[in-house]
C-alpha positions in Angstrom: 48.2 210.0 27.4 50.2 208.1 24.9 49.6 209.5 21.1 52.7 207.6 19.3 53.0 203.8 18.8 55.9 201.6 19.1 56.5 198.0 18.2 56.5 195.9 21.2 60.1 194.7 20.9 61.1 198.3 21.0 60.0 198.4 24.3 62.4 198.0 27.4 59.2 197.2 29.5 58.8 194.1 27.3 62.5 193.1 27.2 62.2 193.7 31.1 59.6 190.5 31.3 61.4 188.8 28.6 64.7 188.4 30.7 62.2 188.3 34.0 60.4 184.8 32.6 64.2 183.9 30.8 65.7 184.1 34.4 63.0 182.3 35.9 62.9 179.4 33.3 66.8 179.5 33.8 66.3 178.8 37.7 63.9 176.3 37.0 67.0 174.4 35.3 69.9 175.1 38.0 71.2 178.2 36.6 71.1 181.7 38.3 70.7 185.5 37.0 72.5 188.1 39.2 70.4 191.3 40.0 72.9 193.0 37.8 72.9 190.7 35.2 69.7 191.0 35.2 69.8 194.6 35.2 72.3 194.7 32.0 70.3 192.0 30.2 67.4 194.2 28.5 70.1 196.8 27.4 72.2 194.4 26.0 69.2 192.8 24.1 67.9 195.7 22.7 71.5 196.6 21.8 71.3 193.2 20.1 68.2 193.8 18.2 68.8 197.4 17.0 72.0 196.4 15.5 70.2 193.4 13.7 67.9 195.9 12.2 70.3 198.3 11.2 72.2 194.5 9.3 68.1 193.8 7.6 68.2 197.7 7.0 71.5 197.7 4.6 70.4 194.5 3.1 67.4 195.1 2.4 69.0 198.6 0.6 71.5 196.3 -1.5 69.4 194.2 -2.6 66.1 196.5 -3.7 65.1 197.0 -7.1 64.4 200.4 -7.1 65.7 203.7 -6.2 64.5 206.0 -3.2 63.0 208.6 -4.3 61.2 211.7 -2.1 59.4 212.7 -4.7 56.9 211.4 -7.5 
């Protein structure tokens, strides 16, 4: 069924039950999580993440050693 791999934090299914246990450790302390908070968090999250990567991405560019090269 599934031929590709992924990493886990690319997955919305995992964000999903991220924000799922983060809501319920939040309720646990007083605070609530809308259904549409909830429903926005995982977006927002890997929105958050992607654009982290893309930050490591460009500084780990600047700062290599060694040109990229397609062929050897």
């Amino acid at each position: 069924m599934f031929t590709t791999t992924k990493s886990p934090l690319a997955s919305r299914a995992v964000w999903g039950g991220i924000v799922s246990i983060a809501g319920a450790g939040l309720g646990a302390l007083g605070y609530t999580l809308s259904p549409e908070d909830a429903t926005a968090l995982p977006i927002l999250a890997a929105s958050v993440a992607s654009g982290l990567g893309g930050i490591g991405a460009i500084i780990g560019r600047v700062r290599a050693s060694k040109k990229v090269s397609f062929s050897e």
